[in-house]
TORKOL-4160 file (C-alpha; in steps of 0.2 Angstrom, whole numbers, padded with zeros to 4 digits, m for minus):
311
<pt num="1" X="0534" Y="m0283" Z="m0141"/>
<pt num="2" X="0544" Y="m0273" Z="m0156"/>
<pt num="3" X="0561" Y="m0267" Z="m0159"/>
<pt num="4" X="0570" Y="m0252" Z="m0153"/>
<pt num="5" X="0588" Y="m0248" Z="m0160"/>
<pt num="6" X="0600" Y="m0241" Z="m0148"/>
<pt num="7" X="0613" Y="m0229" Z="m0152"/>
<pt num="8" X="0629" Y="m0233" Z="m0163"/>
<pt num="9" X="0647" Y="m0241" Z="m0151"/>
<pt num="10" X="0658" Y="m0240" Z="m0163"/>
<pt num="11" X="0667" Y="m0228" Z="m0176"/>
<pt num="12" X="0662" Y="m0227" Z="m0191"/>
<pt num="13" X="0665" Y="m0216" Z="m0206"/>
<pt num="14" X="0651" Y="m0202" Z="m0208"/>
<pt num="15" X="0647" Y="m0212" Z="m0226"/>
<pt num="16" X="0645" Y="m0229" Z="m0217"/>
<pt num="17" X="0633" Y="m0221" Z="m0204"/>
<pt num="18" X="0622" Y="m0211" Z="m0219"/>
<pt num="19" X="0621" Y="m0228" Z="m0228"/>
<pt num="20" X="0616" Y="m0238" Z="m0210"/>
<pt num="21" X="0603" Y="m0226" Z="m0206"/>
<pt num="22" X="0596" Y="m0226" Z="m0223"/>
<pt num="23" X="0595" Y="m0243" Z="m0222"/>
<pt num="24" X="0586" Y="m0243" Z="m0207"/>
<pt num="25" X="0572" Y="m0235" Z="m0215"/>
<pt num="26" X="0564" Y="m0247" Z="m0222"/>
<pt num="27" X="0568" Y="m0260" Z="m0207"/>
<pt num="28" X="0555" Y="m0266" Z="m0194"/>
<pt num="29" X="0561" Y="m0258" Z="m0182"/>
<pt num="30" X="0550" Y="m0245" Z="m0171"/>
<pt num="31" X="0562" Y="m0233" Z="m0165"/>
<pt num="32" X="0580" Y="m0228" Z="m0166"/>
<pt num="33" X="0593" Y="m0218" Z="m0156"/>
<pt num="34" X="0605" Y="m0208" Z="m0164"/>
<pt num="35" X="0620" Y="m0201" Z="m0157"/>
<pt num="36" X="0636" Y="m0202" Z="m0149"/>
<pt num="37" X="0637" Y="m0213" Z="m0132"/>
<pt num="38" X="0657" Y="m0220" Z="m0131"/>
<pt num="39" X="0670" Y="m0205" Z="m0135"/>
<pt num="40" X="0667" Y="m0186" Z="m0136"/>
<pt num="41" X="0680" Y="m0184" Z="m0148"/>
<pt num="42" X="0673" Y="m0195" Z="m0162"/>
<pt num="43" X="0656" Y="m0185" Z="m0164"/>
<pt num="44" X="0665" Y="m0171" Z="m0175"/>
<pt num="45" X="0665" Y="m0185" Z="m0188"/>
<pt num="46" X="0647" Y="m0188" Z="m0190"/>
<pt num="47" X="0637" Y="m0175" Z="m0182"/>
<pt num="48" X="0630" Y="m0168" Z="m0197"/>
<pt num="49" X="0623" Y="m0185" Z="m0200"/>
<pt num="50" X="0611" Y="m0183" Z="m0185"/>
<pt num="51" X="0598" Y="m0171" Z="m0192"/>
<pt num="52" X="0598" Y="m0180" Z="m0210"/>
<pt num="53" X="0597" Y="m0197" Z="m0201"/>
<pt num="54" X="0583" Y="m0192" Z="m0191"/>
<pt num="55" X="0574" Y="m0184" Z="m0205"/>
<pt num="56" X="0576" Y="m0200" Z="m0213"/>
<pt num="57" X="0569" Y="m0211" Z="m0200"/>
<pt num="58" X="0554" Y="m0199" Z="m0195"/>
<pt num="59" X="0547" Y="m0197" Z="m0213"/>
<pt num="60" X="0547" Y="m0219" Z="m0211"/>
<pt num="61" X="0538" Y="m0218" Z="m0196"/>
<pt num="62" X="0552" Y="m0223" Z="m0182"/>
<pt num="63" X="0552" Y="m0213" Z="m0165"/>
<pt num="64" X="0571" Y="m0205" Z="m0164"/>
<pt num="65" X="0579" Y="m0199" Z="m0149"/>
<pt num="66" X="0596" Y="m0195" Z="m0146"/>
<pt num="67" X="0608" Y="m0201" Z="m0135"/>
<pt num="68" X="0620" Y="m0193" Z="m0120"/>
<pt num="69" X="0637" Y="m0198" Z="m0116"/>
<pt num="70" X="0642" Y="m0214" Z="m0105"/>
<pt num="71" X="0652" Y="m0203" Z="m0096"/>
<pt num="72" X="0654" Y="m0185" Z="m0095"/>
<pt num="73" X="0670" Y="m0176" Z="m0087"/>
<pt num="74" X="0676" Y="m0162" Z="m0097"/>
<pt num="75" X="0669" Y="m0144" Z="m0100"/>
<pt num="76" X="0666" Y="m0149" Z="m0120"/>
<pt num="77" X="0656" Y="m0166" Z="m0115"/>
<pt num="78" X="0646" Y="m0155" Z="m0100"/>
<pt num="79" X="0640" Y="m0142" Z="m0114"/>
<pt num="80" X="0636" Y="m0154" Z="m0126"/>
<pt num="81" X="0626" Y="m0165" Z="m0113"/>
<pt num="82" X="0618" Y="m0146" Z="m0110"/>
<pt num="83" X="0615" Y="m0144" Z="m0129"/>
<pt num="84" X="0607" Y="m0161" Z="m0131"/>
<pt num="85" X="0587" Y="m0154" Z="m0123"/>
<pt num="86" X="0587" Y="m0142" Z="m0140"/>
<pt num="87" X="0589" Y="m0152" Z="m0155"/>
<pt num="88" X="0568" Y="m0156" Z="m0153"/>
<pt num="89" X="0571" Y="m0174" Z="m0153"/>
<pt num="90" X="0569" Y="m0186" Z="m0135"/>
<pt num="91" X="0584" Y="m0187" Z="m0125"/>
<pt num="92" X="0590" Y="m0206" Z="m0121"/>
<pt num="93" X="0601" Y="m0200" Z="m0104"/>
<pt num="94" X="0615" Y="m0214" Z="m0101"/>
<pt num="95" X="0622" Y="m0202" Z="m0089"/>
<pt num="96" X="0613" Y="m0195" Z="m0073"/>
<pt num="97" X="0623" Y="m0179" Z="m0078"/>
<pt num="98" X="0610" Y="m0177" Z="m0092"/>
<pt num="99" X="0594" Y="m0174" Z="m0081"/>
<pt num="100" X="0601" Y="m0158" Z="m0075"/>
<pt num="101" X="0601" Y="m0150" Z="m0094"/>
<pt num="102" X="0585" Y="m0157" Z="m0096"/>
<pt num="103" X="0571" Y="m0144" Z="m0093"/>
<pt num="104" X="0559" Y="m0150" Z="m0079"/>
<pt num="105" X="0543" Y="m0161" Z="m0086"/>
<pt num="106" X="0553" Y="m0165" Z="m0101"/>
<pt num="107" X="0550" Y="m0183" Z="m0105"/>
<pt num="108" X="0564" Y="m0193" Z="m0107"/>
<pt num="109" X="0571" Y="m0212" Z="m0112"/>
<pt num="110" X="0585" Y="m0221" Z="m0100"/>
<pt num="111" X="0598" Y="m0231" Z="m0108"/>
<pt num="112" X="0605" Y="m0248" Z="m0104"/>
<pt num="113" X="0620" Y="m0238" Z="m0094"/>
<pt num="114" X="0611" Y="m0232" Z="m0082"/>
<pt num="115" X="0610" Y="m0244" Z="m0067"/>
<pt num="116" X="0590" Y="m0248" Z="m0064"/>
<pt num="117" X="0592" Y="m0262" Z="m0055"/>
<pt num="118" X="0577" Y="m0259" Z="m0041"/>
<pt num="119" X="0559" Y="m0253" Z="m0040"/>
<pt num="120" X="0565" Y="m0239" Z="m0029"/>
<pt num="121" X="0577" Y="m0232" Z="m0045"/>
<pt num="122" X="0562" Y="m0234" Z="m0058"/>
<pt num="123" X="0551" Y="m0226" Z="m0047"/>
<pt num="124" X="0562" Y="m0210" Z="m0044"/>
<pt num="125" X="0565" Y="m0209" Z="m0064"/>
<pt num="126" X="0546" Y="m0210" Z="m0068"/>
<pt num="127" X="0544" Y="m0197" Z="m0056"/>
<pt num="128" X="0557" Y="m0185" Z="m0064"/>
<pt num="129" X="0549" Y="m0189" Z="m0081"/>
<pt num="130" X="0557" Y="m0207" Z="m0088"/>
<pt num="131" X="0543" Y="m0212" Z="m0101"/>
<pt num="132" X="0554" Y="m0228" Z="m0108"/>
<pt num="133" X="0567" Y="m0238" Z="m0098"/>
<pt num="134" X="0579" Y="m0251" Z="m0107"/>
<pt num="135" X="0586" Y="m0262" Z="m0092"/>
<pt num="136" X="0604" Y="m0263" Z="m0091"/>
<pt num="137" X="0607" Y="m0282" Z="m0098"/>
<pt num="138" X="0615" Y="m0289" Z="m0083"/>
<pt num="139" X="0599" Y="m0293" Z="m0074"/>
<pt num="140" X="0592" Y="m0309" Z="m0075"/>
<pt num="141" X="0574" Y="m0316" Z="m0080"/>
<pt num="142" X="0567" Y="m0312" Z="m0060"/>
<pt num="143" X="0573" Y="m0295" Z="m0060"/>
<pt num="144" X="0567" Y="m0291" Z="m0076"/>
<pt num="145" X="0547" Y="m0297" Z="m0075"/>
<pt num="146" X="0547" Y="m0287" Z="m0056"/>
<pt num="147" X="0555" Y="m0269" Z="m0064"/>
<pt num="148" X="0543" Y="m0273" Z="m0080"/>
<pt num="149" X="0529" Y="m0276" Z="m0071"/>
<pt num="150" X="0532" Y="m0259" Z="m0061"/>
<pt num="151" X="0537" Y="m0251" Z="m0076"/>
<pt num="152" X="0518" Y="m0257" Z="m0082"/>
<pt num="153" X="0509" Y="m0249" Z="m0066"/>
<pt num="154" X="0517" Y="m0232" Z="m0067"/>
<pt num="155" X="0517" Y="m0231" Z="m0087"/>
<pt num="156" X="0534" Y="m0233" Z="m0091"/>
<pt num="157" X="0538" Y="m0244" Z="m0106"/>
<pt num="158" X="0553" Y="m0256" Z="m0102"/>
<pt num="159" X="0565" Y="m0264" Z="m0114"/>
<pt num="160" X="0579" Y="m0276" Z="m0112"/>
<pt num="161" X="0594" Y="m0280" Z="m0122"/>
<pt num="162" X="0591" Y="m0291" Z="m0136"/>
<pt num="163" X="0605" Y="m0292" Z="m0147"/>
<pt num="164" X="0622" Y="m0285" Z="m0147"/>
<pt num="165" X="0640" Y="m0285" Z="m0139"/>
<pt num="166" X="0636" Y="m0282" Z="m0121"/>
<pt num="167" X="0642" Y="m0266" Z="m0117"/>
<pt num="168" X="0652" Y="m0268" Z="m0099"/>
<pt num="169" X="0662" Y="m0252" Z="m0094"/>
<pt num="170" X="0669" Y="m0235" Z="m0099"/>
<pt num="171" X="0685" Y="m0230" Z="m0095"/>
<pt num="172" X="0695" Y="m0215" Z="m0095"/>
<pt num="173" X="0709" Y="m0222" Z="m0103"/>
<pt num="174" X="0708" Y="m0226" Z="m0121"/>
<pt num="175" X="0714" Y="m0244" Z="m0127"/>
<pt num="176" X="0715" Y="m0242" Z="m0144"/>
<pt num="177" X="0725" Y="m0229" Z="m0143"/>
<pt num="178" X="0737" Y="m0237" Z="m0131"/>
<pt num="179" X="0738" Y="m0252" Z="m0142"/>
<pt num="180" X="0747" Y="m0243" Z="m0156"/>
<pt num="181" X="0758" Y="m0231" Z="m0143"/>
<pt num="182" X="0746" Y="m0217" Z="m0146"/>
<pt num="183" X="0742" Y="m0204" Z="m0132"/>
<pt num="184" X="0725" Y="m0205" Z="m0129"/>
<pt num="185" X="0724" Y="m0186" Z="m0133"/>
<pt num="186" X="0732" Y="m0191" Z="m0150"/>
<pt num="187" X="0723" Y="m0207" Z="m0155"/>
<pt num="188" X="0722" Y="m0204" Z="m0172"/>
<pt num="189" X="0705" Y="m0212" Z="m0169"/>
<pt num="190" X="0713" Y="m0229" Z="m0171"/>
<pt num="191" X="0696" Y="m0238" Z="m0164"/>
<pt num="192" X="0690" Y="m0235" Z="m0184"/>
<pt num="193" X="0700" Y="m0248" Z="m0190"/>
<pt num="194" X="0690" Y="m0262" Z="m0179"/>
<pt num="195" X="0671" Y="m0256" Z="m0183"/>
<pt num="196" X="0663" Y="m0272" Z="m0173"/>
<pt num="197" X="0677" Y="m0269" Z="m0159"/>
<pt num="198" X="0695" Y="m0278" Z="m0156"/>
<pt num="199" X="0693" Y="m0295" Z="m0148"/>
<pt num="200" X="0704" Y="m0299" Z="m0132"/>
<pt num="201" X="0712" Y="m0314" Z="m0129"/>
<pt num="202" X="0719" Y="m0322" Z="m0114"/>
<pt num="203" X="0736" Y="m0326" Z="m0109"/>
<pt num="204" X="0731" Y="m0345" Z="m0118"/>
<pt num="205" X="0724" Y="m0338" Z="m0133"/>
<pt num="206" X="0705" Y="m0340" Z="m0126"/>
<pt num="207" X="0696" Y="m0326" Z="m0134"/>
<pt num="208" X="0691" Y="m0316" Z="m0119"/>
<pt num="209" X="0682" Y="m0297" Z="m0120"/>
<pt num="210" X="0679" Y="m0284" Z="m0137"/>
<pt num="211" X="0689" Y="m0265" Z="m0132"/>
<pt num="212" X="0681" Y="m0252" Z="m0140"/>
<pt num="213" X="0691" Y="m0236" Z="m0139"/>
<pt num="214" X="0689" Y="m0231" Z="m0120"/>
<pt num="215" X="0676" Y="m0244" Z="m0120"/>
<pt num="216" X="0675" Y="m0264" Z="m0112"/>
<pt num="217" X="0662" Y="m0275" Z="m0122"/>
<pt num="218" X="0658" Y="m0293" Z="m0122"/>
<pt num="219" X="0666" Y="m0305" Z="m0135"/>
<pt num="220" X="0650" Y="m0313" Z="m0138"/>
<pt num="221" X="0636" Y="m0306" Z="m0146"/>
<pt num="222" X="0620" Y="m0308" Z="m0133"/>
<pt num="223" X="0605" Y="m0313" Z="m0141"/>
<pt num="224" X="0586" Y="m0315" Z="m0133"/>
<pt num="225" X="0582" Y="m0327" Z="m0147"/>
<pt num="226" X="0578" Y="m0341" Z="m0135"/>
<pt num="227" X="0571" Y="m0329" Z="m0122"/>
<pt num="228" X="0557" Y="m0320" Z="m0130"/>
<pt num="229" X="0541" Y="m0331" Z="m0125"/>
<pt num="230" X="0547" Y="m0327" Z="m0108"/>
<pt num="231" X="0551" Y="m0310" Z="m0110"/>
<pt num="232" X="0535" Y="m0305" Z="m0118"/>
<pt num="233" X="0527" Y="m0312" Z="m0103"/>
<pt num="234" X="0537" Y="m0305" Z="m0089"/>
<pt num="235" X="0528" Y="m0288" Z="m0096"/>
<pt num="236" X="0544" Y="m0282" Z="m0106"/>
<pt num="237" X="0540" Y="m0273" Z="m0121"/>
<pt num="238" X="0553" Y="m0269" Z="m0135"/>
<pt num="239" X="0571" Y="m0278" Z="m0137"/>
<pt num="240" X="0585" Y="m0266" Z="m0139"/>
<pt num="241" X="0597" Y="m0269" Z="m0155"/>
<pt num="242" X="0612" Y="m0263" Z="m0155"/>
<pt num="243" X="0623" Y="m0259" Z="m0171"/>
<pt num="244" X="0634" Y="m0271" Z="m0178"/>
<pt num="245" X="0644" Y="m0267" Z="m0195"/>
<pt num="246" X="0638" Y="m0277" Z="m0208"/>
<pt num="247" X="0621" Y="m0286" Z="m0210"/>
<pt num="248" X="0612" Y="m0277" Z="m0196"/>
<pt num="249" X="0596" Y="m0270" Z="m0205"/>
<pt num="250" X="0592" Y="m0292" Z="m0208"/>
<pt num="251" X="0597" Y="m0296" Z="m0190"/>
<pt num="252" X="0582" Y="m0285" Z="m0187"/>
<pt num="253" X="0570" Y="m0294" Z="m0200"/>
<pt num="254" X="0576" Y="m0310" Z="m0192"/>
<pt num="255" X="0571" Y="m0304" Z="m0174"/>
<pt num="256" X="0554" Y="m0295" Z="m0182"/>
<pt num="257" X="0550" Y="m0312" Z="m0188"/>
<pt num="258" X="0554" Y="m0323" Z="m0173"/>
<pt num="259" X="0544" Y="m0311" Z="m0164"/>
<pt num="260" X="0531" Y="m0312" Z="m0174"/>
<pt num="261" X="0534" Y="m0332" Z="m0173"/>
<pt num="262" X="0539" Y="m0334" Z="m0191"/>
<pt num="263" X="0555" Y="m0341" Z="m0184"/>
<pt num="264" X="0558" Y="m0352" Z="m0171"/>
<pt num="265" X="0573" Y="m0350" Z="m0159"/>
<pt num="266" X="0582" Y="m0362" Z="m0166"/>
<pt num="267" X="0582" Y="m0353" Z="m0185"/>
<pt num="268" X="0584" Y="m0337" Z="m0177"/>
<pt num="269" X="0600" Y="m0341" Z="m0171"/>
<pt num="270" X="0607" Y="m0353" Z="m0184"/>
<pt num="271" X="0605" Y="m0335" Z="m0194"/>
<pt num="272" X="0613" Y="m0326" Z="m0181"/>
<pt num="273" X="0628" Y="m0338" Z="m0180"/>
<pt num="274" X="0634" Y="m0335" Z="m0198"/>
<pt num="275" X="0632" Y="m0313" Z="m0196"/>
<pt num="276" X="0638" Y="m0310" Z="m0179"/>
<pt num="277" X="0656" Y="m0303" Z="m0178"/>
<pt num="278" X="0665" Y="m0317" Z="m0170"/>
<pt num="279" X="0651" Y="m0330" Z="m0173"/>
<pt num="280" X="0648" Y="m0333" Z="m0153"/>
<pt num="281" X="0629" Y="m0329" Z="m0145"/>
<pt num="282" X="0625" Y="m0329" Z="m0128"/>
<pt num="283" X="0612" Y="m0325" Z="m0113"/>
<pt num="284" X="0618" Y="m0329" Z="m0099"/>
<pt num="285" X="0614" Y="m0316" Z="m0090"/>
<pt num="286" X="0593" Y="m0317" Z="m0092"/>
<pt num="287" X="0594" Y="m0335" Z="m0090"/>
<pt num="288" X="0612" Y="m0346" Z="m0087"/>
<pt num="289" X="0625" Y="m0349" Z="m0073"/>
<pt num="290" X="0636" Y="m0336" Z="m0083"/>
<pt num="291" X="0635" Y="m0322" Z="m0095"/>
<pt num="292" X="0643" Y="m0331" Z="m0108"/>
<pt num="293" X="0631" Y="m0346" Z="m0106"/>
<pt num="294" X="0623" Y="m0350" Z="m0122"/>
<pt num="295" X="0605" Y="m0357" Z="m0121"/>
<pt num="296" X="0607" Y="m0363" Z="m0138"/>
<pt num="297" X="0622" Y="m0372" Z="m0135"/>
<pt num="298" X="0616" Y="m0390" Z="m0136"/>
<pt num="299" X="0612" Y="m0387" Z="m0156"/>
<pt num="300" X="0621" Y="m0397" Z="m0168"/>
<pt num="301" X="0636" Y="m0385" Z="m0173"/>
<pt num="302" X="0633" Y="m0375" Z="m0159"/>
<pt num="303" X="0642" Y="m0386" Z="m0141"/>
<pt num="304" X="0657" Y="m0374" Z="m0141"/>
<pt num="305" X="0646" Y="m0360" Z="m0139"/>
<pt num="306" X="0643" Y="m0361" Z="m0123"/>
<pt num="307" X="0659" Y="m0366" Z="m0114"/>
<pt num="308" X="0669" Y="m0351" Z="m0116"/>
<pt num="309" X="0671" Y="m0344" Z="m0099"/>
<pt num="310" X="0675" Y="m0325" Z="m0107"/>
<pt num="311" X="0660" Y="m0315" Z="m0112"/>
């Protein structure tokens, strides 16, 4: 089992983003994918960052691929979804609409957007050329070691979300923008000034969900920190990482090491706890009665974790 890092959520600055992938370099972390997957309208900002970054991260040794869109609707997202098959690097489709710009026998990577959630799905993407899977992380423990395990037979590799805000819908409407009585069309790319994402809060001040521009995350962070032993055996073969602001490149030393059983659980996510934006873990979803369940919960420090009822 190793690392792979998914694509970028949030906005950041073309600076912050040269810097991150710089860093990530020298991480331990197998493979990385660049790339816009949230809004069209942000990639102007950093697109000339791809090709350095990926220069960067080859000449370490990491695979790179580049991602598609969440959702593609208008004529610009199609053509750039189109354009994706020839910047020579794998493309990560986390919109159906990106297999029909890929050329035919082109191997490609499926995201954590894309709904495999049966054999007959995984089958059908093998078939049109799927050479790495990462589930999407809703699926629990059960569903997991029967899509690994077929993943296995037909040579698919199949990861699972390992740490990150869990990303839970794409909308058309942009709620950042909203938030500061922006038309979405003239956003002023507002989403910049939260670079983890802006926490949402019920109506009694419990802290709820993470918006994200035109995208719905979880509030908590979801971490496999108490799952790997049982991931590893259900056949899974990498964790997918995705970004966070600050402290990112040690989150993934941390994992490295945990996999690597230089940290147990228990440290893993005690380092965890003090880096994560919002300071709440879960994984729920692989193995709880909810999503925000927290199987670390019961640690000293930790009992409020896991009885949020947000995510």
């Amino acid at each position: 089992m190793d690392l792979t890092v998914g694509p970028n959520h949030f906005f950041w600055d073309a600076a912050t983003v040269r810097g991150f992938y710089q860093g990530l370099a020298a991480a331990p972390v197998s493979r990385v994918v660049l790339g816009e997957v949230v809004c069209s309208k942000r990639l102007p900002f950093w697109q000339d960052e791809i090709a350095p970054a990926s220069e960067v991260l080859l000449a370490a040794g990491k695979d790179v691929a580049i991602t598609s869109l969440a959702l593609v609707t208008l004529k610009r997202e199609r053509k750039a979804t189109a354009a994706l098959a020839e910047i020579g690097l794998p493309v990560e489709v986390n919109d159906l609409t990106a297999l029909h710009a890929l050329p035919k026998g082109q191997p490609f990577w499926i995201g954590p957007l894309i709904n495999v959630y049966n054999e007959g799905t995984l089958r059908w993407l093998a078939s049109r050329g799927a050479v790495r899977v990462c589930l999407p992380p809703e699926l629990p423990l059960e569903s997991i070691a029967v899509l690994a395990r077929v993943g296995g037979d037909l040579g698919v590799a199949v990861e699972v979300w390992g740490h990150g805000r869990l990303p839970l819908a794409i909308s058309g409407r942009c709620y950042h923008a909203r938030l500061h009585d922006h038309a979405k069309d003239s956003c002023q790319f507002v989403c910049g000034l939260d670079p983890d994402g802006r926490d949402v809060e019920t109506l009694d001040g419990q802290k709820f969900l993470t918006v994200n521009g035109v995208q719905t995350l979880s509030q908590s962070t979801a971490s496999m920190a108490y799952q790997i032993e049982a991931l590893r055996e259900a056949g899974v073969t990498a964790l997918r990482m995705s970004p966070q602001s600050a402290g990112f490149a040690e989150i993934c030393t941390a994992y490295a090491d945990r996999i690597a059983g230089k940290l147990t659980a228990a440290e893993l996510a005690a380092n965890l706890t003090a880096r994560v934006p919002g300071g709440r873990l879960s994984d729920g979803f692989v193995r709880g009665p909810s999503g925000a369940h927290w199987s670390g919960a019961h640690l000293p420090g930790a009992a409020s974790e896991g009885i949020h009822h947000g995510l």
